[in-house]
C-alpha positions as CSV (number, residue, x, y, z in Angstrom):
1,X,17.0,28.9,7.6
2,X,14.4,26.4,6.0
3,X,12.1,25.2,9.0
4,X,10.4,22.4,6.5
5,X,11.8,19.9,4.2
6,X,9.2,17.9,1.7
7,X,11.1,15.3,-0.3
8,X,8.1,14.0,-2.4
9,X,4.7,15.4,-4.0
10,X,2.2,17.3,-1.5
11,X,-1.0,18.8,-2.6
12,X,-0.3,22.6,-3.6
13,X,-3.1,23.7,-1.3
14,X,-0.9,22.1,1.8
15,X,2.2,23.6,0.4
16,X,0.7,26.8,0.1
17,X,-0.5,26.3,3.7
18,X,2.9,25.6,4.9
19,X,4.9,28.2,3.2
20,X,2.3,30.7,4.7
21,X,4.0,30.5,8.0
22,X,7.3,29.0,7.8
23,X,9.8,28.4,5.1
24,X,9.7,25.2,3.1
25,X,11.9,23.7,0.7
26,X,9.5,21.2,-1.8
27,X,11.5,18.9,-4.1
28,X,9.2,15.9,-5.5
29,X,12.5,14.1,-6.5
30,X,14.5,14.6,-3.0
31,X,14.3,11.4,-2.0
32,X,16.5,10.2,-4.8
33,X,19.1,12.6,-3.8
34,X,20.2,11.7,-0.4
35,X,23.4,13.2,0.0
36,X,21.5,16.6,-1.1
37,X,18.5,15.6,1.3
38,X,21.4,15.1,4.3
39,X,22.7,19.1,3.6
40,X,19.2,20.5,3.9
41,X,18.1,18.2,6.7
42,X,21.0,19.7,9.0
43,X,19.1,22.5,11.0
44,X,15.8,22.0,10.3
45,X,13.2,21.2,12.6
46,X,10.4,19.0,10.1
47,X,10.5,17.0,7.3
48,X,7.3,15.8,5.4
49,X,8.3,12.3,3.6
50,X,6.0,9.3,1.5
51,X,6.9,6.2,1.0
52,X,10.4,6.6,-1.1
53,X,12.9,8.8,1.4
54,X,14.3,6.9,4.1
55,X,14.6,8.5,7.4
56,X,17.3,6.8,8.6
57,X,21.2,6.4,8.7
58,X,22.7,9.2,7.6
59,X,20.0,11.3,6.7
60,X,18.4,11.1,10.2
61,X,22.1,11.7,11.7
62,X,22.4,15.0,9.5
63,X,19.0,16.0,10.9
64,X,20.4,16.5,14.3
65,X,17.2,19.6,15.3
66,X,14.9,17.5,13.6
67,X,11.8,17.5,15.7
68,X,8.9,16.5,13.4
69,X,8.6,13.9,10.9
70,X,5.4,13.8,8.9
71,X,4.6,11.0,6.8
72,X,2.1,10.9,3.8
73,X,0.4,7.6,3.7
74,X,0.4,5.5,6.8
75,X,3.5,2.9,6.5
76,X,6.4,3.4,8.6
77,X,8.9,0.7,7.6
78,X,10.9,3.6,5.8
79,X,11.7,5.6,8.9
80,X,13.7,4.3,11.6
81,X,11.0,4.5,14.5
82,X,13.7,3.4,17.3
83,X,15.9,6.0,16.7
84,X,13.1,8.9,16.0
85,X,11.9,7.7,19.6
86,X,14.8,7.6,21.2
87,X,15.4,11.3,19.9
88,X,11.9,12.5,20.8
89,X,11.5,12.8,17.2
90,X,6.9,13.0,17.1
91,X,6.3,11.1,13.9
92,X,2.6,11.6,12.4
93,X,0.9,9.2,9.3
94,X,-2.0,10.3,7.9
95,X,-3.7,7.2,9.5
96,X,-7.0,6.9,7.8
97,X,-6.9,9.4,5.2
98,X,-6.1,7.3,2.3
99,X,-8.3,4.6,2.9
100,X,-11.2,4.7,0.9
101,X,-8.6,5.1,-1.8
102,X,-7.0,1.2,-0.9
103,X,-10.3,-0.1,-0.6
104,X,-12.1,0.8,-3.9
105,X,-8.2,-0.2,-5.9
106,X,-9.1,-3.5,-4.1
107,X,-12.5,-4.3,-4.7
108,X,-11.9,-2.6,-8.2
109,X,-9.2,-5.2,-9.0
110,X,-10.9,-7.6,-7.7
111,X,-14.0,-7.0,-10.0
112,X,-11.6,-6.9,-13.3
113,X,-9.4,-9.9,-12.4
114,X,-12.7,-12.2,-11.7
115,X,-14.8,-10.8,-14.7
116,X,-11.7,-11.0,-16.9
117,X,-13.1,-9.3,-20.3
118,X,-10.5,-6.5,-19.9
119,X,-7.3,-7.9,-21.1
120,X,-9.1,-8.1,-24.9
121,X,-7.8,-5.7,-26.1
122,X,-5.0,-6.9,-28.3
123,X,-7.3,-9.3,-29.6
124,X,-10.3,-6.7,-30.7
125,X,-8.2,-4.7,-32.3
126,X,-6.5,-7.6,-34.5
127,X,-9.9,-8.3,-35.9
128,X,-11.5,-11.1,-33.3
129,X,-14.4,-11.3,-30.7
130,X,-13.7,-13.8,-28.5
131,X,-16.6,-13.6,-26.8
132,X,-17.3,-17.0,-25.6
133,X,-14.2,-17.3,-24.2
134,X,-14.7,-13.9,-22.2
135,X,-17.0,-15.3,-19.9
136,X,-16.0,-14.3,-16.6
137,X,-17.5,-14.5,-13.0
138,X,-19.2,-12.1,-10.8
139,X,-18.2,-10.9,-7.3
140,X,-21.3,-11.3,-5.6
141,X,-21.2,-15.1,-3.6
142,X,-17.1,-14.9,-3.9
143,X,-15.2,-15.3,-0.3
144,X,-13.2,-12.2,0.2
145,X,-9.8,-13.4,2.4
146,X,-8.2,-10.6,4.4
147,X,-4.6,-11.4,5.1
148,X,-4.6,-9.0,8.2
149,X,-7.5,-7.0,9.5
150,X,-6.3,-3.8,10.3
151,X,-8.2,-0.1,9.7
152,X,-7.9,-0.6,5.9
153,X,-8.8,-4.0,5.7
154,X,-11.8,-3.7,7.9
155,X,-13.3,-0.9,5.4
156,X,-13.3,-3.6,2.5
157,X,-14.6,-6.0,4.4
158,X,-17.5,-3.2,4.7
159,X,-17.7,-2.5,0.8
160,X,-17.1,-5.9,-0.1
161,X,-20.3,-6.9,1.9
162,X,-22.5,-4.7,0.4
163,X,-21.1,-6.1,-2.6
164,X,-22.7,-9.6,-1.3
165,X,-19.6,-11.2,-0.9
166,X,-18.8,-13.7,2.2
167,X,-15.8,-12.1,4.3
168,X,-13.0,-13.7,6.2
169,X,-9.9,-12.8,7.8
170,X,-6.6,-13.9,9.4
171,X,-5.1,-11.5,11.9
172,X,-3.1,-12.7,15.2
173,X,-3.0,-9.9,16.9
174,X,-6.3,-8.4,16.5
175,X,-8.1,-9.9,19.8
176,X,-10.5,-12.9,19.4
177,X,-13.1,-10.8,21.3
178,X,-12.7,-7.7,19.3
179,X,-15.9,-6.4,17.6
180,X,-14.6,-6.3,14.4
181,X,-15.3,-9.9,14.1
182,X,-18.7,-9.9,15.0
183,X,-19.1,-9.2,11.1
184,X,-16.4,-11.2,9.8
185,X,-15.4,-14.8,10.6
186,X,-12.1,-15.1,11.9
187,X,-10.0,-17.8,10.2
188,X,-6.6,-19.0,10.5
189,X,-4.1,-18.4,7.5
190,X,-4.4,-21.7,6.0
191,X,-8.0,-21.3,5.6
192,X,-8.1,-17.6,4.6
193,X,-6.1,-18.9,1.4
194,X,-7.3,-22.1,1.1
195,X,-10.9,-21.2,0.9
196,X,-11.2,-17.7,-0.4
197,X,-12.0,-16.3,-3.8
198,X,-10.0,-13.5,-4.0
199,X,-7.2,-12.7,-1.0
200,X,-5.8,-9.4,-0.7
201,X,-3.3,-8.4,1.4
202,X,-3.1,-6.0,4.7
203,X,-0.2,-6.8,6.3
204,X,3.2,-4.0,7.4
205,X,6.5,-5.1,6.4
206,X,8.2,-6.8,9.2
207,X,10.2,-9.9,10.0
208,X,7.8,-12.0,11.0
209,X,5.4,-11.0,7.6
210,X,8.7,-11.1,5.2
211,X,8.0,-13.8,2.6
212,X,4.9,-15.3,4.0
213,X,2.8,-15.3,0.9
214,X,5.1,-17.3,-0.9
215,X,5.5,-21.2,-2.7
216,X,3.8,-22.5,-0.2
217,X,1.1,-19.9,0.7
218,X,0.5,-20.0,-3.6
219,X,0.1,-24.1,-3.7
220,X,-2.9,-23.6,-0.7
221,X,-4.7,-20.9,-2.9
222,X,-7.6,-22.3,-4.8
223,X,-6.6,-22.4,-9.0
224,X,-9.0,-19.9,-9.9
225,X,-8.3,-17.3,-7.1
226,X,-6.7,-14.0,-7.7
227,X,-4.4,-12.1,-5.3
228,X,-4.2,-8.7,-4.9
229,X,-1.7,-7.0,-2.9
230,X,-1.7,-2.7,-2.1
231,X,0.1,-3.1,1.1
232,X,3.8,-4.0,1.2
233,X,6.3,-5.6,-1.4
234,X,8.3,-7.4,0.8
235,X,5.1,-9.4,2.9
236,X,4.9,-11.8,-0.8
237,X,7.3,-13.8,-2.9
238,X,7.5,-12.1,-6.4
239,X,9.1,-15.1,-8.1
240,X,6.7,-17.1,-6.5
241,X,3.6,-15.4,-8.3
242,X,5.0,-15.2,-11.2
243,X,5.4,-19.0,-11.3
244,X,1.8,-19.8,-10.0
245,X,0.6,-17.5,-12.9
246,X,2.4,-19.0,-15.5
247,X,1.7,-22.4,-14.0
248,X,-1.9,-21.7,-14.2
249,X,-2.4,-22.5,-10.5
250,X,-3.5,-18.8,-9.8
251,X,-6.4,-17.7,-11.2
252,X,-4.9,-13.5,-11.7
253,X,-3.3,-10.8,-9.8
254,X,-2.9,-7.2,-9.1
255,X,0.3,-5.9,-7.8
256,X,0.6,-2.6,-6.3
257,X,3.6,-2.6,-4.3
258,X,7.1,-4.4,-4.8
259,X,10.4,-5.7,-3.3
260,X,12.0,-2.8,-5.0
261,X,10.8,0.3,-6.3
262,X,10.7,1.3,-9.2
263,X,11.2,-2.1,-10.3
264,X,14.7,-2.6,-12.4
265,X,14.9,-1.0,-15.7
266,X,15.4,-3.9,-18.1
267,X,14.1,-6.9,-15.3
268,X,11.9,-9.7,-17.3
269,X,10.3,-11.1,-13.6
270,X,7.2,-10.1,-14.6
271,X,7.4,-10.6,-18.0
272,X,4.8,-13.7,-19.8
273,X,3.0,-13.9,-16.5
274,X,-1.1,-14.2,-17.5
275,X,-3.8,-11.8,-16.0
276,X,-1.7,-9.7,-14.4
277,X,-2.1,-5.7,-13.5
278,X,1.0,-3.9,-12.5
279,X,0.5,-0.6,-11.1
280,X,3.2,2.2,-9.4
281,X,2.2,2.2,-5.9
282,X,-0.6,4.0,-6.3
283,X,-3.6,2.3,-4.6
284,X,-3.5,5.5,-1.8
285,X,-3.2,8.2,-4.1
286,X,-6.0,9.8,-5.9
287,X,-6.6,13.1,-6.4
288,X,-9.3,12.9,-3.5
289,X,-6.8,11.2,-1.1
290,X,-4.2,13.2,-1.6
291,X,-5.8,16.7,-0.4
292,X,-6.7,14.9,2.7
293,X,-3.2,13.4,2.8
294,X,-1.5,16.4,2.8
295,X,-3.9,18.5,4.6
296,X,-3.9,16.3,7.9
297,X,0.2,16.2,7.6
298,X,0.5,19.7,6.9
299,X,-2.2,20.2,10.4
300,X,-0.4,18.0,12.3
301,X,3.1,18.9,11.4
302,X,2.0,22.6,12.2
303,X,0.6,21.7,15.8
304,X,3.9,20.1,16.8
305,X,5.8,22.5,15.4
306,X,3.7,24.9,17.7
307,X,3.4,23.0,20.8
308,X,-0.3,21.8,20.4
309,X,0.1,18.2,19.1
């Protein structure tokens, strides 16, 4: 009998951990095979998941000795927390260990959409300099917004002072007396995007955060601002963006994570939109990030499994 299931990549050190004292079944594509995922679920008492397999409906029916779900990364909209509770089903992120990881893709974007000089490319290689028109800004003075002022958010707010930028935040349910804003000045959401150079985004999928960076939240943004979003697809308005791009009333964007993913083979959303970085969900995972990743998982999975979580 398999006692672990991992449906998407792990570090092989953690694997190798793993398959050192119980028997694991690793298959990086799993979680696009869910009727597959529900036969090897059935009996098994872990699972090991990222971002891509849902825990949920059928396959968390199949896994009916499931007693440990660990997740690499720290979201949690893809598993069915309700049901996983009401099963006394312990579910363990890797809360922290990806961190540094968000925060240097955010202050990284943020330094390439502002200075601007790295979408030239085309043009050097078609014979032109277009070096006056290259001329870009730094991000020392600039207002960093942070929509939401959670763990991750809190650690740029930490590199993004030391790269003299001014910090402020919107986040309701972080307490008005909590230390965290004896450093930052707490704003409401009009004023975070009204008033910041470059906003990124912090927020967990939910109802209430669905859609709220959208038309409206994009006409209170200043014209030369750029947004830049690692946490959740769902929390902003694709169409939206791609409009205030094209419009001209956003100054540039990275996009890290999406309503859908991967995004539709053949879709044109994005297509034509200015200053503009795609990337594959990746703003957690470096090579750094995901040995601690997997290591905490594979620690924690192991301790429940044993009776020591």
């Amino acid at each position: 009998m398999t006692d672990i299931v991992i449906t998407e990549f792990m570090d092989e050190a953690a694997v190798a951990m793993l398959s050192a004292r119980y028997k694991v079944h690793h298959d990086p594509d799993l979680f696009g095979k869910p009727d597959e995922l529900a036969k090897l679920v059935a009996g098994v008492p872990a699972l090991i998941v990222r971002n891509q397999t849902q825990v949920r409906g059928e396959v968390l029916a199949a896994a009916k000795t499931l007693k440990v779900v660990g997740r690499l990364g720290v979201g949690l909209d893809n598993i069915d927390m309700d049901a996983c509770t009401q099963r006394g089903i312990k579910v363990f992120p890797a809360t922290g260990a990806n961190s540094l990881s968000v925060v240097e893709y955010v202050i990284c974007s943020a330094m390439v959409l502002l200075r601007g000089a790295y979408f030239a490319n085309a043009a050097m290689v078609a014979g032109e300099f277009p070096k006056t028109r290259l001329i870009g800004r730094e991000i020392a003075g600039k207002r960093l917004g942070l929509v939401g002022f959670g763990a991750i958010a809190r650690d740029t707010a930490n590199h993004a002072r030391m790269l003299g930028m001014n910090v402020v935040a919107y986040d309701p349910y972080v307490p008005a007396d909590h230390p965290a804003w004896q450093t930052t000045q707490r704003l409401d959401l009009d004023a975070v995007l009204s008033t910041s150079d470059v906003i990124s985004i912090h927020l967990p999928l939910t109802p209430e955060t669905r859609g709220l960076i959208g038309k409206e939240a994009f006409a209170r943004m200043k014209p030369d601002a750029v947004l830049i979003n690692a946490a959740r697809g769902g929390v902003m308005d694709e169409a939206a963006l791609v409009a205030a791009l094209k419009a001209g009333k956003l100054g540039g964007a990275a996009i890290d994570v999406f309503e859908e993913e991967p995004l539709r083979k053949g879709g044109k959303l994005f297509e034509g939109a200015p200053n503009l970085i795609l990337t594959p969900h990746i703003a957690g995972n470096t090579v750094e990030s995901n040995g601690r990743v997997s290591g905490l998982v594979a620690e924690r999975v192991m301790a429940a499994l044993e009776g020591r979580a």
